[in-house]
C-alpha positions, -999 to 999 in steps of 0.1 A, spaced: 0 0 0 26 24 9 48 13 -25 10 22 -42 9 61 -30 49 63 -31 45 57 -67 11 75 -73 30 106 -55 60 105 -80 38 94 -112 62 58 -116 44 39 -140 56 4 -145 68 -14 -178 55 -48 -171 69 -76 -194 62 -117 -196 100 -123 -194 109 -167 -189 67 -168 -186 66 -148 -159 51 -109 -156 78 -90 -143 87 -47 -141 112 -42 -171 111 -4 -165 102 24 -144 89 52 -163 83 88 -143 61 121 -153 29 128 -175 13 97 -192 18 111 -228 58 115 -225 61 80 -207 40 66 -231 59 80 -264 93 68 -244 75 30 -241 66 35 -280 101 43 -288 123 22 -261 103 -8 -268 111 -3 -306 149 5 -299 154 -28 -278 129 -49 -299 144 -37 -331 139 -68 -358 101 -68 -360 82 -87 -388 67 -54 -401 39 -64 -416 13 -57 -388 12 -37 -354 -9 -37 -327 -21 -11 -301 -39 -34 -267 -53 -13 -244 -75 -15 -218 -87 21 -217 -77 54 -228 -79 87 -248 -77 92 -279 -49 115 -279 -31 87 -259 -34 69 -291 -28 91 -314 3 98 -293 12 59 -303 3 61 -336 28 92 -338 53 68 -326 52 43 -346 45 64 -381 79 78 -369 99 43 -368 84 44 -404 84 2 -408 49 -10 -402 29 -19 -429 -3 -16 -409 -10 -7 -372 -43 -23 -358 -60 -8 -325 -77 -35 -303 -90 -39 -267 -78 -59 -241 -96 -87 -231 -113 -88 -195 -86 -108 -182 -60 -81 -195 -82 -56 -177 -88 -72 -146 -49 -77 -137 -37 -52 -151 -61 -24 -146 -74 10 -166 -54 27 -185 -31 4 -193 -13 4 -231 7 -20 -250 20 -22 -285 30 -62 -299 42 -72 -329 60 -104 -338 100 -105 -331 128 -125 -340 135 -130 -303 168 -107 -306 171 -75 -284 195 -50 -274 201 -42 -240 
């Protein structure tokens, strides 16, 4: 609980990925929810960087639409997706992980840089 308002008072949001099939904080992100959002977009790109770039998606559980046009932004920018597909998450998404909560996937060859 304390951790909660600690990290409400600062405005950490998490980067939670399934790393070894388990969900685990990759990153800590700090400020307004636009700029951590378009530094997700692009550090997920950077470290992801071999994507099959035929599709994109944009999961979400909710948000606004200049949240997503935010992404969109993004990902026009890294210029290699030949289509980018906005869906919701599914209840179970929502459930554990809560409102407001934004991912983009897309398929990888399994190589990152760290």
């Amino acid at each position: 609980m304390l951790a909660t308002i600690g990290a409400n008072l600062l405005k950490i949001k998490p980067c939670i990925q399934v790393i070894a099939g388990k969900m685990k904080v990759s990153r800590k992100y700090r400020g307004k929810m636009d700029a951590v959002v378009a530094d997700y977009v692009k550090d997920t790109l950077k470290i992801y960087n071999t994507p099959d770039t035929s599709i994109c998606f944009i999961t979400y559980t909710t948000t606004s639409e200049e949240m997503l046009a935010t992404i969109h932004k993004e990902l026009k920018e890294f210029g290699r997706f030949k289509e980018v597909v906005e869906t919701r998450a599914s209840a179970t998404i929502t459930s554990h992980c809560g409102r407001n909560t934004i991912g983009i996937l897309y398929m990888n060859d399994g190589n990152q840089i760290i």
